[in-house]
Steps between C-alpha positions, in 0.01 A plus 500: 500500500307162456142467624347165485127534411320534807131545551460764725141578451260212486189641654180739343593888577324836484574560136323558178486379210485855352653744384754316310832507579647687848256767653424571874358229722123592549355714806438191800810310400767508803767570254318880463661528829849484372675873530732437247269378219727185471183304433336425175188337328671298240277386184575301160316386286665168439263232380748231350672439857418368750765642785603868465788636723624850543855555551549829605769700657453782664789842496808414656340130618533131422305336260180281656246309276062507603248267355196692365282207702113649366414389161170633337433493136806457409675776732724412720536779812640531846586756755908499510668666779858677445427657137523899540546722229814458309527127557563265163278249438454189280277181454543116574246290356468100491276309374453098642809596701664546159657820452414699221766623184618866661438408895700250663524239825708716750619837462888558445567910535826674568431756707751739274456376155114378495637236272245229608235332276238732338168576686154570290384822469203615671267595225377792677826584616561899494897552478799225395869492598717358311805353590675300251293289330326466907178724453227559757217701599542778755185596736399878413380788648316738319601846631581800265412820540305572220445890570227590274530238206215500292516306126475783231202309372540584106233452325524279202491740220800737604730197586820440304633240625930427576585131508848496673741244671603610854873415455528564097341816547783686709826269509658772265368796569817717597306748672357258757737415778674164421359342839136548387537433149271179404315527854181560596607817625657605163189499356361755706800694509407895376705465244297211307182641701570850258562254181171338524301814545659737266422231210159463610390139618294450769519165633836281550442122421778343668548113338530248784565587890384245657808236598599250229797272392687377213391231321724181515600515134573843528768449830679226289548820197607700815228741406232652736133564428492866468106547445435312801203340313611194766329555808523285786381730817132688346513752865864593487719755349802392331790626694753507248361803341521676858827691591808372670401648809175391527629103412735535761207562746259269427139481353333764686761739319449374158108498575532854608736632192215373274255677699685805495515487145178459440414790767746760313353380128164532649626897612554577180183374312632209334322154576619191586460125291569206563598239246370174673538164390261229688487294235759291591738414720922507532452110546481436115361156422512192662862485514576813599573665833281459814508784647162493686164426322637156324575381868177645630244388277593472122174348387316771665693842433610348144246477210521121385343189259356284789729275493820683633627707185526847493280724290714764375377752309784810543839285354654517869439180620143517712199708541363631797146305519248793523243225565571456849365722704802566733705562204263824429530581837859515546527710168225753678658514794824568383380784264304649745782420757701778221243746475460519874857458588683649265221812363540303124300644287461254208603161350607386108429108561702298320351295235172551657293234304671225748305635817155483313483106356241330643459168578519384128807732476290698312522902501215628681431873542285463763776267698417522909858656510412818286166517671604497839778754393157723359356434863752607728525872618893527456594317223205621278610830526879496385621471134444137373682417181488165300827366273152313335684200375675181622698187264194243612247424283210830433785705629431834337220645660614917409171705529297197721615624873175657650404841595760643759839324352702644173644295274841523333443545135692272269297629212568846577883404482492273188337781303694767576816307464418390198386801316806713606747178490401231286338666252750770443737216482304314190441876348895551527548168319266635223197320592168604687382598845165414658243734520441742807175289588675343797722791660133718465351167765800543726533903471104523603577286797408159325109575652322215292773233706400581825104566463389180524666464870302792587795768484577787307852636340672559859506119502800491248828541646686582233859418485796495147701329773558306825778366696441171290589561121773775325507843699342790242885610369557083438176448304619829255833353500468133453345204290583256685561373867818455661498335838813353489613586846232332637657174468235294283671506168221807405206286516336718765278791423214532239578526159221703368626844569380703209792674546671678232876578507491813249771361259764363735501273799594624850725819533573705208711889436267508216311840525247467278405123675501659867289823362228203378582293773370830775236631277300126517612497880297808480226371367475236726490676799274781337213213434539351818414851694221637182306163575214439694519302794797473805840542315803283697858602436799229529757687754783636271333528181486884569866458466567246203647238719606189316495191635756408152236332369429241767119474519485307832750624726333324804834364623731838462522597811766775334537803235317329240169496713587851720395822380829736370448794638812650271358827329555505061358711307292188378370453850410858554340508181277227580409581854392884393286324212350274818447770707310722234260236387427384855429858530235554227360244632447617887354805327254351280375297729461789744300684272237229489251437732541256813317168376680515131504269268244323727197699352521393158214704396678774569812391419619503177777366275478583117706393223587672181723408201753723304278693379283600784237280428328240689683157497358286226463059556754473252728767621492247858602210319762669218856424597593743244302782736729539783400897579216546781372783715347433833315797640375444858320687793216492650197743523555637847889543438733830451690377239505300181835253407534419133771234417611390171700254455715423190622140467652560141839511369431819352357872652153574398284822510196471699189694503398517857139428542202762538334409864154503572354767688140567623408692191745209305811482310687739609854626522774480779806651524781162597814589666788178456633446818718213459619312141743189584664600183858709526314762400363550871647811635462722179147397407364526895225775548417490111145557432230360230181563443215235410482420128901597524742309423822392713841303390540171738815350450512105343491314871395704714235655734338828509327645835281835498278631704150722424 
C-alpha cells in the first residue's frame, strides 16, 4: 500500500506535551470519551525537526500517518485518534521539508510483509516488533497480575550476587524443556530456580534485556551481538529471549513472560538486576544506523565538540550527552518505568562514568543525574551499582561513586588474580611472587578505596570474573587469549589477563596439571566469598565452563558462550567446593550482628603471620612472605572466622594466634572448616588450639571457626 504524505492534522489539539511518549489523553479532552481507548496523547521529544509524523497502524487495520501539530520546548505532541493497544507505531520527521536519514517522503508498506522504509523509534516507546529488518513500537498496556509481589529487598551485606545471560544460561540445560530453553521463562523454570538456591546466591544479574541490535560490522561477519550491550529501545524488553509462543503473540506476551519471571524469582527469594546500558546508543557514530535519536535530535541526545563531532568516550561510536536535561530524564523515566513496571529490583550500569561528565566532560560525583537518582523515592531505594570506568579521558573513577551506589572493584580483581595466578606463575618459573600486601586490601573489603566517597567495605563489589574477560576455569587454564571465532584476526579482548595456564595451554589429560589447575580455581572462588564486601559470581563458573579460551565471547551466540550443563566429575567437584564456601559464608555472616562491617569500632579484622604474631611493615611488603592469617568478627558476634592463607609453593606449619580476651591473650579452641587444598574432606572438623600449630598446604586456604 502507498500513502502519499498527507497532512491530516494541521490545527492545536487537547494534548500535552507530557508524559513522553503515548499515555492517556488528559481528563476534559473529548477523546476521554472514546470507549475503546483508541485515542492517545502522543509526545517526543524531538528538538532537531521540525515536522514529526506518526504512522501508526492499528490490529488488523491500515496504516494512516498524524502530524504531532504542538511544539513546546522542543516536544512535539498531539492527540491521534485510531491508536489502541496493540497497534505498531513509528516516527516521520522532516526538517525544511527535507526528510531526515531513517524517515522518508511517503510511506510504502505491504500490508503482509511490512517491507516498507524504516520508521524512528519512539524513544519512550515500551515494546518493539520486529519484522525483518521493519521494526516498530507497539502501544502497551500494563496489566499483570502481580498477586502479592514484593522485591526480597536484600540487604547489602548478605548479597552474593549471579551475573547470568538469559539465553546462555539455559540453551543446554537437558532438564529444561527444549521450548523454554534460552527464554525468559527458562530462567524461572524450578529446575534452574532449585540451582540458584541450593548454591546460595541471592540476587540474579541478568546482562542486557532491554531490546538491542547487531552492530553493522558484526552482520557483515554474520555474527550477532550476544551481550546486547547495543540498545536501541531503553523501555522495551527484547523479545528474542521470550519463548516461541509468546513471539508468536505479540508484545504483551513477551512483556508478560518477563514479568512472570521476575514474579516466580521474586517467590523464591532471589532478586532481580538489571544490566543497563544508557550510555550509548545502537546508532554507533555518525555513520552508523538511525534508528531514532540521530533523526530526532543528534546534537541534543548525543554528547558532542560544538561544532558537530561526536564526543565519544565508551569506543561505540557516541555518548549519550548527560548534559541535557531531557537526556537525564528519559534515563529516569525509563528506570523507574522498570522498577514500577516490571518489580526490578536493581541495576549494574554499564560503564557508569559516561552518565556523570559534566559539562567539561569531566567526572563529577555530584553529577545532577546521580543526585536526582539520591532524590527520588523509587530509584533511591533499589540496588545501584557502578562499572566505575569508561575509555574517555579520567575514566577510572573505582571507589568515587557517592553514598548509595557500589562500585565494581577492579582492584579487588587484579589482586587476587595476581597473587593466585601471576605470581604462582613467576614462582613456578623459579622466580618471586609479590607480597600478600595487596590480596590483605582486597580480602578486608579494600575499606581505605572507598572512604573518601563516604562509604564503607559494602561498597566493593567484588568480582575474579565477569562476562567480559576468561571465565574462572579459562583464566586457570590459559595464558593467552584466543578469540579467533570472533572474526577479527584475535585482536579483540584485553590482553592483560594475569592468567596462568598451569604448565600447558588449553585442555590437557595431565593429572597432576588439572589437580593444580582446580585447587587455584579453588582459591579463587574461596577469596572471592572470605572477602569483605558484595561478592558477584560469573554464571557457570560454579561449573568450570570454558569459553576455550576466548576472553570476549560477545558475538557467540552458541556453546562457547552457553553454560554446559553436562555433569563430570570435574564439574561436580567444583560446584560442591562453590556451594560449601558460599555456605561458610551465609553462616558467618549470620552470626554477626545486623549493621556489620559498618561499625568499625566494633568490627574487627586482625592479621597475623606464620607464627602467630602480629604482622610486621616488612612482613607487608616481603614478596618472600606469602603466609597470612586474617582473624575477623566483631564484638557483638557468635562466632570468630580465622583464615590463613598460604600463597607458597610449599606447605607450612602455622601457629594459630592467641586472641584477646577481656582479661587478654587468651586461648581458643579453632575448628578448620574448609582448606581448598585436596586435603579437604579428611582434614574437615580438625581442631587446634591457640599457640598450636596446623599444616596448610603450599596454595591454599584454611577456614576455622572459634
Amino acid at each position: 500500500m502507498v500513502m502519499p504524505y498527507v497532512d491530516t492534522a494541521s490545527t492545536v489539539d487537547a494534548s500535552r506535551a507530557f508524559p513522553l511518549g503515548i499515555s492517556v489523553p488528559s481528563t476534559g479532552s473529548p477523546a476521554m470519551d472514546d470507549p475503546r481507548g483508541a485515542f492517545a496523547n502522543v509526545a517526543v521529544y524531538a528538538p532537531g525537526v521540525t515536522t514529526l509524523e506518526v504512522a501508526y497502524q492499528a490490529p488488523g487495520g491500515a496504516w494512516q500517518l498524524k502530524t504531532l501539530p504542538n511544539v513546546i520546548d522542543g516536544v512535539h505532541h498531539g492527540i491521534v485518534g485510531g491508536l489502541p493497544v496493540g497497534s505498531r507505531y513509528g516516527l516521520r520527521a522532516t526538517l525544511d521539508h527535507e526528510a531526515l536519514p531513517g524517515s522518508m517522503p511517503s510511506i510504502d508498506f505491504d500490508a503482509d510483509d511490512d517491507d516498507g522504509q524504516p520508521l524512528l523509534l519512539d524513544p519512550y516507546g515500551r515494546a518493539v516488533d520486529e519484522r525483518g529488518d521493519f521494526i516498530t513500537n507497539v502501544r502497551m498496556a500494563g496489566d499483570f497480575d502481580w498477586g502479592t509481589d514484593s522485591s526480597p529487598w536484600t540487604p547489602w551485606r548478605n548479597t552474593i550476587i549471579y551475573e547470568a545471560h538469559v539465553r546462555g544460561q539455559t540453551m543446554l540445560h537437558p532438564d529444561i524443556p527444549e521450548e523454554l530453553q534460552g527464554t525468559y521463562a527458562g530462567l524461572a523454570h524450578p529446575v534452574m530456580i532449585e540451582h540458584l538456591l541450593a548454591l546460595g546466591v541471592t540476587s540474579v544479574q541478568l546482562l542486557p534485556v532491554h531490546f538491542h541490535v547487531d552492530e553493522p560490522h558484526l552482520q557483515s561477519l554474520g555474527l550477532p551481538n550476544y551481550w546486547g550491550y547495543n540498545t536501541a529501545a531503553f523501555f522495551a524488553p527484547h523479545p528474542g529471549y521470550a519463548t516461541e509462543e509468546s513471539r508468536a503473540a505479540g508484545a504483551q506476551a513477551i512483556q508478560d513472560e518477563f514479568k512472570g519471571m521476575v514474579k516466580l524469582l521474586h517467590a523464591a527469594g532471589l532478586e532481580v538486576i538489571l544490566d543497563v546500558v544508557y550510555n550509548h546508543t545502537a546508532e554507533g557514530g555518525s555513520d552508523g544506523p538511525t534508528l531514532g535519536f540521530r533523526g530526532l535530535g543528534e546534537m541534543q541526545y548525543y554528547r558532542n565538540d560544538g561544532h558537530g563531532r561526536y564526543v565519544d568516550t565508551t569506543g561505540c561510536g557516541n555518548s549519550l550527552n548527560f548534559g541535557e536535561p531531557r537526556v537525564v530524564q528519559l534515563v529516569l523515566d525509563s528506570l523507574r518505568y522498570w522498577v514500577n513496571e516490571f518489580h526490578i529490583d536493581g541495576f549494574r550500569f554499564d560503564l557508569a562514568v559516561t552518565l556523570a561528565r559534566n559539562a567539561a566532560n569531566e567526572f563529577d560525583p555530584h553529577h545532577p543525574f546521580l543526585v536526582a537518582i539520591a532524590a527520588d523515592p523509587v530509584l533511591s531505594t533499589t540496588k545501584l551499582i557502578a562499572e566505575p570506568w569508561d575509555v574517555g579521558y579520567g575514566g577510572w573513577q573505582t571507589g568515587r561513586f557517592p553514598p548509595g551506589w557500589v562500585d565494581w572493584n577492579d582492584h579487588f580483581r587484579d589482586a587476587v588474580r595476581t597473587f593466585w595466578l601471576a605470581d604462582r606463575a613467576a614462582i613456578d618459573a623459579g622466580g618471586q611472587g609479590g607480597s600478600v600486601g595487596r590480596l590483605a586490601d582486597a580480602l578486608s573489603g579494600s575499606a581505605s578505596l572507598f572512604e573518601a566517597s563516604g562509604r564503607s567495605r559494602l561498597a566493593s563489589v567484588n568480582l575474579v570474573t565477569a562476562h567480559d574477560g576468561f571465565t574462572l576455569a579459562d583464566l586457570v587454564s590459559y595464558d593467552r587469549k584466543h578469540n579467533e571465532a570472533n572474526g577479527e584476526q584475535n585482536r579483540d579482548g584485553h590482553g592483560d589477563n594475569r592468567s596462568y595456564n598451569h604448565g600447558f595451554e588449553g585442555p590437557t589429560e595431565d593429572e597432576n596439571i588439572l589437580a593444580r589447575r582446580a585447587q587455584t580455581s579453588r582459591n579463587l572462588m574461596a577469596s572471592l566469598m572470605i572477602s569483605q564486601g558484595v561478592p558477584m559470581i560469573t554464571a557457570g563458573d560454579e561449573l568450570g565452563r570454558t569459553q576455550q579460551g576466548n576472553n570476549n565471547a560477545y558475538c557467540q551466540d552458541n556453546p562457547i558462550a552457553w553454560i554446559d550443563w553436562t555433569s563430570t566429575p570435574d564439574s561436580h567437584a567444583m560446584l560442591r567446593s562453590t556451594k560449601r564456601v558460599i555456605r561458610l559464608r551465609r553462616e558467618f555472616l549470620a552470626s554477626q550482628p545486623h549493621d556489620y562491617p559498618i561499625r568499625e569500632k566494633q568490627s574487627y579484622f586482625h592479621w597475623f603471620d606464620a607464627h602467630g604474631g602480629p604482622m610486621s611493615g616488612n612482613s607487608w611488603q616481603d614478596p618472600g612472605h606469602r603466609v597470612v592469617q586474617l582473624l575477623l568478627g566483631s564484638d557483638d558476634g557468635h562466632v570468630d572466622g580465622l583464615v590463613v592463607v598460604n600463597g607458597g609453593a610449599h606447605d607450612v606449619k602455622v601457629t594459630l594466634p592467641l586472641v584477646d580476651n577481656e582479661d587478654g591473650p587468651g586461648h581458643r579452641l579453632f575448628e578448620l572448616r574448609l582448606t581448598t587444598s585436596e586435603l579437604h574432606d579428611r582434614r574437615q572438623g580438625v581442631r587446634v588450639s591457640s599457640g598450636e600449630r596446623d599444616v596448610v598446604q603450599g596454595n591454599s586456604i584454611s577456614i576455622y571457626r572459634t
